[in-house]
C-alpha positions in Angstrom: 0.0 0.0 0.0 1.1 3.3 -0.9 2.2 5.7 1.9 0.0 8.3 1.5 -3.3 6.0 1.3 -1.5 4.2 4.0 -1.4 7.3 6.0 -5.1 8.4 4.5 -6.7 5.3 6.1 -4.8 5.5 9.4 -5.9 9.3 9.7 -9.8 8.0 9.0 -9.3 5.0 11.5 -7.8 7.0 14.3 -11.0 9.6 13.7 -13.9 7.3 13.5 -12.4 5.1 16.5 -12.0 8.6 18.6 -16.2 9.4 17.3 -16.7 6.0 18.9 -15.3 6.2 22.2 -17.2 9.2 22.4 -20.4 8.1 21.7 -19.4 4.1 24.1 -18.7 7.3 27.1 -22.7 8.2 25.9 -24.0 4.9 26.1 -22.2 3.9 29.4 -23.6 7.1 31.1 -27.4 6.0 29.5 -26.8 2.6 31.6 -25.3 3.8 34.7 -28.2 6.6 35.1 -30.8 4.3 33.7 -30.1 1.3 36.5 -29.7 4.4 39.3 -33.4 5.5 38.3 -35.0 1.5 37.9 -33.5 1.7 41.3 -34.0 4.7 43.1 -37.3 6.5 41.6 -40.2 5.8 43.4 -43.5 3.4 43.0 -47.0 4.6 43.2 -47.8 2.2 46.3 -44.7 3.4 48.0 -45.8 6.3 50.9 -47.2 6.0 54.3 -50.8 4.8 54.5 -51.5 6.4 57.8 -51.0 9.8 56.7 -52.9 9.8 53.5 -56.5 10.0 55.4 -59.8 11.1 53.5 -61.6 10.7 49.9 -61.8 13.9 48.1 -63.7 14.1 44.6 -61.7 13.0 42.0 -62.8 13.8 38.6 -61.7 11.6 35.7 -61.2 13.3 32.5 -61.5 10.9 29.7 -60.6 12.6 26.0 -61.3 10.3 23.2 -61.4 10.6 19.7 -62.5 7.6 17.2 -61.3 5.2 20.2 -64.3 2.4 19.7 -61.5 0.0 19.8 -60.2 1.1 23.4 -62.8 2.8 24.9 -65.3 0.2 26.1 -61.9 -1.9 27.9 -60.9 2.0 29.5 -63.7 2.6 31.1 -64.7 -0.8 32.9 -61.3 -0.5 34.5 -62.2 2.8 35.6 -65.8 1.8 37.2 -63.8 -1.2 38.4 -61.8 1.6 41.0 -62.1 0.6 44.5 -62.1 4.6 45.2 -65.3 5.7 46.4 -65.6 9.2 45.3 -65.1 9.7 41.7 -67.1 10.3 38.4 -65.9 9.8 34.8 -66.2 12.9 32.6 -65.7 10.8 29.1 -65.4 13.4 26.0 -66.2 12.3 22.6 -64.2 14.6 20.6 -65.9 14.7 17.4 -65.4 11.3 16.7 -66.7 9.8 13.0 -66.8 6.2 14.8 -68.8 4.8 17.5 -66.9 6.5 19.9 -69.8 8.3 21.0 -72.3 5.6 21.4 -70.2 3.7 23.7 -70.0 6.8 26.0 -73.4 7.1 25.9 -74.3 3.6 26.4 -71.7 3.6 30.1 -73.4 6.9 31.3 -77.0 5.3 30.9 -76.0 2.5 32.8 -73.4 3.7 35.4 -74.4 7.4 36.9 -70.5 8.2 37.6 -70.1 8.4 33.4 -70.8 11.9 32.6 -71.0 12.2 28.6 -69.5 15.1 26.9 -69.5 16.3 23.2 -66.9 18.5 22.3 -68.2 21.7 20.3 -66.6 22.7 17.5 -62.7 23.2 17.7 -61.6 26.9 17.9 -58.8 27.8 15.7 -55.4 27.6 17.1 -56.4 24.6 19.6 -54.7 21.6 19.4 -57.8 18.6 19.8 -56.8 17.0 22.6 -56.4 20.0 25.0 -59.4 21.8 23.8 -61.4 18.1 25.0 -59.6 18.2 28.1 -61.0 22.1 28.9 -64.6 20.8 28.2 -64.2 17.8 30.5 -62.9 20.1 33.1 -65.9 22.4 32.3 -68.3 19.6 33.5 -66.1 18.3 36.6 -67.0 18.9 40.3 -64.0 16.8 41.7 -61.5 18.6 44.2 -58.9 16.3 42.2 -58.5 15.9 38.5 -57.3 12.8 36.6 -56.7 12.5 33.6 -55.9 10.2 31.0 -56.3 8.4 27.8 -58.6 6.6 26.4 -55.9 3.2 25.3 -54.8 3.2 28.9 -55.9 0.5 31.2 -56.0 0.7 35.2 -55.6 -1.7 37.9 -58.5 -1.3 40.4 -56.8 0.6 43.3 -54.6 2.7 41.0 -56.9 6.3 42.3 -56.8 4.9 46.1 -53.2 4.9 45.5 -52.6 8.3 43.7 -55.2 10.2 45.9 -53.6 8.8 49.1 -49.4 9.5 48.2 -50.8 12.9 47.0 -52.7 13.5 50.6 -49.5 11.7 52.5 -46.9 14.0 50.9 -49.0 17.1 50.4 -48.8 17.3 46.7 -50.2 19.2 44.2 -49.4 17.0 41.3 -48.6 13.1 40.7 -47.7 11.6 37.3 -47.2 7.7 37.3 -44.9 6.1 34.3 -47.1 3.8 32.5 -46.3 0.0 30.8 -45.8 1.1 27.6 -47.2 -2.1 24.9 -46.4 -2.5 21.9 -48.3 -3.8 19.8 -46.6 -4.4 16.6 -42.6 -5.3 15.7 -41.8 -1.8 14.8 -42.6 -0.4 18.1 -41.0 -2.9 20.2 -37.7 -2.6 18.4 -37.7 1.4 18.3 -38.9 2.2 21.7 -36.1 0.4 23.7 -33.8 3.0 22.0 -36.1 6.0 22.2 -37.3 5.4 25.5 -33.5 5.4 27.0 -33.4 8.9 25.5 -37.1 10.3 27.2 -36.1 8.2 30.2 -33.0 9.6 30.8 -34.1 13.6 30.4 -37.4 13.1 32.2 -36.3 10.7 34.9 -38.4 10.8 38.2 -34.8 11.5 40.1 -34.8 14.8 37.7 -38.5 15.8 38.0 -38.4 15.1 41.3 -35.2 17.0 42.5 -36.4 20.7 43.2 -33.5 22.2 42.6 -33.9 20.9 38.7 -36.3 22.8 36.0 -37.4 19.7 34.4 -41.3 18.9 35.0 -43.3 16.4 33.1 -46.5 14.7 33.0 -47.6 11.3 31.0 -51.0 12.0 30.1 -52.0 8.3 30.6 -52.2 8.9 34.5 -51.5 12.1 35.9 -53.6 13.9 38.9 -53.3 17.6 39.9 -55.9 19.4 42.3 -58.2 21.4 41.2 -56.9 24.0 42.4 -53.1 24.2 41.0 -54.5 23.5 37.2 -56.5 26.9 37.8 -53.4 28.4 38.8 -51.4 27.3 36.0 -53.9 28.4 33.7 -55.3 24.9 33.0 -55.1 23.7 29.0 -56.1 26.9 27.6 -52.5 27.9 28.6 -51.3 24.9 26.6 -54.1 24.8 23.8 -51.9 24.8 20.8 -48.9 22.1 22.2 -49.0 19.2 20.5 -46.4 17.6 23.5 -49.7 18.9 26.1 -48.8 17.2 28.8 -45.2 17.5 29.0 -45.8 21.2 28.5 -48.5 21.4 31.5 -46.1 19.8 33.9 -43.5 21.7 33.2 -45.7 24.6 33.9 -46.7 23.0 37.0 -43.0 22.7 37.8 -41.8 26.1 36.9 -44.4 28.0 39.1 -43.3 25.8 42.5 -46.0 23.8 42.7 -45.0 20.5 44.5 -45.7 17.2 42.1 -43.9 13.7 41.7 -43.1 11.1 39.0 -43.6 7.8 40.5 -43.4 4.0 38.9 -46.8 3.1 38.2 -46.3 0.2 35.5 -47.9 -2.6 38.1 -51.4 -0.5 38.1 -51.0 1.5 34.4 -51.0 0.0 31.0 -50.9 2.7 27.9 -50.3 2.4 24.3 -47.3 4.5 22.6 -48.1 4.0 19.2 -50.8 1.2 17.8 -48.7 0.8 13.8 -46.0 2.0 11.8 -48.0 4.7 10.9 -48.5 6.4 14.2 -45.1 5.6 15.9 -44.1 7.6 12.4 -46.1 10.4 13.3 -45.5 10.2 16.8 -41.8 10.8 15.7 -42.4 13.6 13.6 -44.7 15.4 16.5 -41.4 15.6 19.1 -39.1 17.2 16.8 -41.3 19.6 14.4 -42.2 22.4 17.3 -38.4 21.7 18.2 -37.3 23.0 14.9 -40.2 26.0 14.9 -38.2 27.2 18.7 -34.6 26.9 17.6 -33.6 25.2 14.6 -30.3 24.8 15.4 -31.0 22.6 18.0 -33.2 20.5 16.2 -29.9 20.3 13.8 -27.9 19.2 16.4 -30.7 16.7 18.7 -31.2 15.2 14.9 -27.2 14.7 14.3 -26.6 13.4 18.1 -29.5 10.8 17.1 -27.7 9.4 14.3 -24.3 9.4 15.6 -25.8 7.9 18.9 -28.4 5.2 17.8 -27.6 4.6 14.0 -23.6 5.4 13.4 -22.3 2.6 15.2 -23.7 0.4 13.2 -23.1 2.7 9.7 -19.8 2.5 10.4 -19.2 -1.5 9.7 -19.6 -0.8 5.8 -16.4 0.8 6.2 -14.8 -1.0 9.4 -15.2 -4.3 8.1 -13.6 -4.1 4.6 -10.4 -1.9 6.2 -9.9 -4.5 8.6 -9.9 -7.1 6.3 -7.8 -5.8 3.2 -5.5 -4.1 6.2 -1.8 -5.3 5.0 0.8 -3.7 7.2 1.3 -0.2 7.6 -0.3 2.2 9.9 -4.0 1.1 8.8 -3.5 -2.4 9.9 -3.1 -1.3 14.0 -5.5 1.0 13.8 -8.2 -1.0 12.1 -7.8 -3.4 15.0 -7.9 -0.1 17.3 -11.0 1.0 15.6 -13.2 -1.9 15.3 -12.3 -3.0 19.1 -14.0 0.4 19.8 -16.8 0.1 17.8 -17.5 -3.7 18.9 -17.2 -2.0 22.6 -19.8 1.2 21.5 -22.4 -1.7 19.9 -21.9 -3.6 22.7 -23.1 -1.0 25.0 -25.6 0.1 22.8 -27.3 -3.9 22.7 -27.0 -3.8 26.3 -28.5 -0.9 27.5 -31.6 -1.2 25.4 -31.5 -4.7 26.3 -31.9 -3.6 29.6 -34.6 -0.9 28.6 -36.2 -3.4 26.8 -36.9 -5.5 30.2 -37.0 -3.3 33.1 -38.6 -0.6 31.0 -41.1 -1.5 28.3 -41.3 -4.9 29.9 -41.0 -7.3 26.7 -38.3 -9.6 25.9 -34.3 -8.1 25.7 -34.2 -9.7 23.0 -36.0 -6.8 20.6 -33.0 -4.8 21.7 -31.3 -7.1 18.4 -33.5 -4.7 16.4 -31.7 -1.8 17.4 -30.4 -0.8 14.0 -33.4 -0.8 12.3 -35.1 0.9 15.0 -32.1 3.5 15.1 -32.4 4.6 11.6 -36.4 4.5 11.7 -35.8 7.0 14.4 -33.4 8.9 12.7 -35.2 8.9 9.4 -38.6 10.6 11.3 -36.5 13.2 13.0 -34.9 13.9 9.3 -38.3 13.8 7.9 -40.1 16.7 10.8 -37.0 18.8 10.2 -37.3 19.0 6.1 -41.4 19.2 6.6 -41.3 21.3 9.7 -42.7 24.9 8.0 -45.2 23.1 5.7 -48.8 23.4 6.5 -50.3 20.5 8.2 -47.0 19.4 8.8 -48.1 17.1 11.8 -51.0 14.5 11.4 -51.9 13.3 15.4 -55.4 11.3 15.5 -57.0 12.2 12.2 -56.3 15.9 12.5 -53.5 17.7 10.6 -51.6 20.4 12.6 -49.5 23.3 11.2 -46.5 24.1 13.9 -45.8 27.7 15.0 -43.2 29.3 17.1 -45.4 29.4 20.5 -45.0 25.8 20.8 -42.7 23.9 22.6 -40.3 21.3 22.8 -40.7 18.4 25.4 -39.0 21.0 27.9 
């Protein structure tokens, strides 16, 4: 081999193995943080019974649109609560299924279902939040709930959320949901994505006062009356598409007191039901990104690829080097780099492996799918950054959203 290509392909080998160890340091710090947060954040049933005395109203607020599939198995676990003060405001927002007639069908037989149409959407609403403000029109609870209409409960998941709110004096409680998956796209992708969410919204980090990050999952979150009135309820988040990250971290910001907790034993939610809507799903994180700094929807798209996707990239050109290496200075570095990247995919396997089990609660074995799930994620950040200023750039359940500058990241 020449000495100059010689020389070339050392240079490129000493690079790509240096990009590498950076992004193995990533991956280590994703598993060290991850296993201190399975370990340390806490559980829904974890407070002191003895101090969380009494039963005030909770109001469920149930948003659905074209959920006939869902709907029916939602609200039986609700009326299945062993709390004995609630009512279940259900919304039908302008659904075109039956939707509607299931409501209607549980609030003729059970009087705690209160059925609600949603009027006409305003413009600049996002659909979800303006069904939320018309269930919380119609509520007389002391205590709010709300979640989703895919999201199944275990029968003493309000008794638990009501009494570690009244035993700790809080204003807010979100509980992290089983995430299912029901098809093969999801459960390879969200392993990888949900190391990322996990990591930034981590109950040790919305927990910790002296940190800004706040955060609700709308499958199960509960916040008094009185502290959504004070953060301005959802007509202060009408047009985010993120809502409920966006209203905790409202909730947060003004010093009211709330608390992630583990609540996968008592709360099952869907992510995303297809292809189609973990691809839209995708698209809906990054696009009001871009819309509030576009650099840094640059940058959160490149750290994606280099974190998730390049290690793997990188065999198309790791593999041949090594083996057409022939003495030289590109022979001991094409060891040096594919050690490294064996190390860095190593990593990567494991701590979605680990993810995969203690998080989503399916088999470690999808982590395996990690490459195809890494560039699937990539590709639907790439794809919201090029569409991001066209209209109707995001489509969330049947309704097509153009992005503006007021709304926010997952903050």
């Amino acid at each position: 081999m020449e000495p100059a290509l010689d020389l070339g392909i050392a240079t490129v080998n000493i690079a790509l193995a240096a990009i590498l160890a950076g992004i193995f340091g990533v991956w280590v710090y994703f598993l060290a943080y991850m296993s201190k947060s399975f370990r340390l954040a806490p559980k829904l049933e974890s407070f002191d019974r003895r101090a969380g005395v009494g039963h005030p109203k909770v109001s469920v607020i149930l948003p659905a649109r074209n959920e006939e599939k869902y709907i029916a198995r939602c609200l039986d676990t609700l009326l299945a609560q062993d709390y004995p003060n609630f009512e279940v405001i259900a919304i039908n927002d302008g659904s075109t299924d039956r939707t509607g007639e299931i409501i209607e069908r549980y609030a003729k037989k059970d009087r705690r279902v209160v059925h609600v149409d949603t009027p006409p959407k305003p413009e600049g609403w996002a659909g979800k939040n303006w069904a939320c403000v018309q269930g919380y029109g119609a509520a007389t609870g002391d205590y709010l709930f709300f979640t989703d209409a895919d999201t199944e409960h275990e029968p003493t998941a309000i008794s638990l959320a009501v009494g570690h709110m009244l035993a700790e004096n809080l204003d807010a409680l979100t509980a992290i949901p089983r995430l299912l998956c029901k098809d093969l796209w999801t459960r390879i992708t969200l392993p990888g994505l949900s190391t990322f969410l996990h990591t930034r919204f981590s109950p040790l980090r919305v927990n910790d006062p002296g940190k800004k990050t706040g955060y609700f999952f709308g499958s199960f979150f509960v916040i008094t009356r009185k502290t959504y009135e004070a953060v301005g309820t959802h007509v202060a988040v009408k047009e985010e598409l993120v809502e409920d990250g966006a209203l905790g971290s409202r909730v947060k910001e003004a010093g009211h007191r709330m608390k992630m907790v583990r609540g996968e034993k008592y709360v099952d939610a869907v992510w995303a039901r297809d292809l189609s809507t973990l691809w839209h799903g995708l698209r809906r994180l990054v696009i009001p990104l871009y819309h509030q700094d576009k650099r840094g929807a640059h940058l959160i798209a490149a750290a994606v690829f280099f974190i998730l996707f390049a290690p793997f990239l990188f065999l198309a050109y790791s593999l041949p080097v090594l083996a057409l290496a022939d003495g030289g200075l590109s022979a001991p570095t094409a060891v040096a780099l594919m050690t490294v990247q064996m190390l860095t995919i190593s990593a990567l396997l494991l701590t979605t492996a680990v993810q995969s089990r203690f998080g989503v609660f399916q088999s470690p074995a999808y982590a395996l799918g990690a490459p195809v799930g890494g560039a699937l994620i990539c590709l639907g950040f790439a794809s919201a950054i090029v569409d991001a200023r066209k209209k109707d750039a995001v489509r969330w359940r049947d309704r097509h959203y153009t992005v503006s500058e007021k709304q926010s990241f997952m903050r």
